[in-house]
C-alpha positions in Angstrom: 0.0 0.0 0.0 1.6 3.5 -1.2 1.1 6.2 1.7 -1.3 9.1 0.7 -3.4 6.7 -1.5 -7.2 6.6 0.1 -6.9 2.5 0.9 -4.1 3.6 3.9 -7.4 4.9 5.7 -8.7 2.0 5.6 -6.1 -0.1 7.0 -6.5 2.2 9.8 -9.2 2.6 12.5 -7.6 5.4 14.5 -8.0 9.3 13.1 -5.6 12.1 14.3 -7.0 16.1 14.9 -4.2 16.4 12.2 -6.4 15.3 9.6 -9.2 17.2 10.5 -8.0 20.1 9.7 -8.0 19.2 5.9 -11.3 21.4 5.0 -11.3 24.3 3.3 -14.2 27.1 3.1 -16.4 28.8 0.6 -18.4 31.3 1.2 -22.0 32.4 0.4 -24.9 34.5 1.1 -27.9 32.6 3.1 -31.1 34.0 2.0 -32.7 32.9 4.8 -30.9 34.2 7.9 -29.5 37.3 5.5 -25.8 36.7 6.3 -23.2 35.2 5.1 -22.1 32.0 6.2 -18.9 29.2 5.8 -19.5 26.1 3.5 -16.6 23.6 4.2 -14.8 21.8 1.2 -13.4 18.4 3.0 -9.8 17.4 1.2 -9.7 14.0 -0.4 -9.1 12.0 2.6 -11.7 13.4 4.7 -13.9 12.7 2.1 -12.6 9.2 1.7 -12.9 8.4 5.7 -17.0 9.8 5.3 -19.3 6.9 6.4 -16.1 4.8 8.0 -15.7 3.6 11.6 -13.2 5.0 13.1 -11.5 6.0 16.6 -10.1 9.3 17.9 -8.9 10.4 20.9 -9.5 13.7 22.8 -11.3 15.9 25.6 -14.6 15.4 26.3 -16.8 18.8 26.5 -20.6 19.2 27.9 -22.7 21.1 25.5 -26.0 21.1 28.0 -25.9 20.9 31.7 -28.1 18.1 31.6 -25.1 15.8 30.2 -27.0 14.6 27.3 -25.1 16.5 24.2 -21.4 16.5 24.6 -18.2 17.1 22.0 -14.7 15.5 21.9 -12.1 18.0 21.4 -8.3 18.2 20.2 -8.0 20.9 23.0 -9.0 21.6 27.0 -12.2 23.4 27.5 -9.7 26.5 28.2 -8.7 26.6 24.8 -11.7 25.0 22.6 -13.1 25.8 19.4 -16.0 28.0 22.1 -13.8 29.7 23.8 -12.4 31.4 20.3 -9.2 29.9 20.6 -9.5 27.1 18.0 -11.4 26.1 14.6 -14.3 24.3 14.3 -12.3 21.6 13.0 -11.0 21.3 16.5 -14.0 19.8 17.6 -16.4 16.2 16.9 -20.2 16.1 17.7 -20.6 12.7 20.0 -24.1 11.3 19.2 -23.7 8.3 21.8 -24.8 4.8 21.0 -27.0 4.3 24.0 -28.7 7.1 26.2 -27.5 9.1 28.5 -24.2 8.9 30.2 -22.5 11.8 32.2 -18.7 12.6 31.8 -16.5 14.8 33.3 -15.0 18.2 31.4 -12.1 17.6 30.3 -11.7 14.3 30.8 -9.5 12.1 28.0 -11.1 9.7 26.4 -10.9 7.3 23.1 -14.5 6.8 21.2 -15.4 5.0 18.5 -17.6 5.8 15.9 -18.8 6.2 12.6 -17.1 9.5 11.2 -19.8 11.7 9.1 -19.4 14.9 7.5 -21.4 17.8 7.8 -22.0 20.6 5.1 -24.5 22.4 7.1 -22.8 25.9 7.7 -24.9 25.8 11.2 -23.7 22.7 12.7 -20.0 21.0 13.8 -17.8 19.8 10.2 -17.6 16.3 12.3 -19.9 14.0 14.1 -19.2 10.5 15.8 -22.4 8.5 15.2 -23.1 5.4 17.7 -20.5 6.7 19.8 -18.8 4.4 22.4 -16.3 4.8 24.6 -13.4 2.8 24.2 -11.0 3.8 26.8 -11.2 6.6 29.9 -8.0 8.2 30.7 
């Protein structure tokens, strides 16, 4: 297998905040809200790893204090993608496998997950669907 050639992905299960940051933006008017917003333009592997299971490793963030919506981020709540000090790429929507479960900010942790890509200029570029943990740090 030749490195850089879309089947390494697949070889692997583990993604890196590296890669993430592989998106691009367009811009556009939204006719609805009347502003303009950021379209992301996901590079070849990004594309590639859309739809795969995968694992990645980071800090878990609430988005609710009812511990039902949380995030895993490259960086500490102190320096997230919310607190203006990273990109949006910084960050993965968890939509857990099961209901409810209640973790501690910045807590590390490994989940697993099926990688999907948003184009919605209003939500996260990244979501983990069926999200499981895999290991707590």
């Amino acid at each position: 297998m030749m490195v850089g050639s879309h089947s390494l992905l697949f070889s692997q299960t583990s993604l890196k905040w590296d890669m993430l940051t592989n998106v691009n933006y367009s811009v556009r008017f939204d006719e609805n809200t009347q502003s303009v917003v950021s379209i992301p333009q996901y590079g070849d592997l990004l594309t590639a790893s859309d739809g795969q299971v995968v694992e990645l490793k980071g800090y878990i963030i609430p988005m609710d204090t009812e511990g039902s919506q949380y995030v895993l981020s490259a960086f500490p709540f102190s320096a997230c993608f919310f607190c203006g000090y990273a990109g949006k790429e910084s960050v993965v929507e968890l939509v857990p496998a099961s209901g409810k479960t209640r973790y501690k900010t910045d807590q590390i942790a490994i989940f697993k997950g099926k990688f999907v890509l948003s184009y919605d200029p209003y939500s996260l570029n990244y979501r983990l669907e069926n999200a499981q943990v895999v290991r707590l740090e």
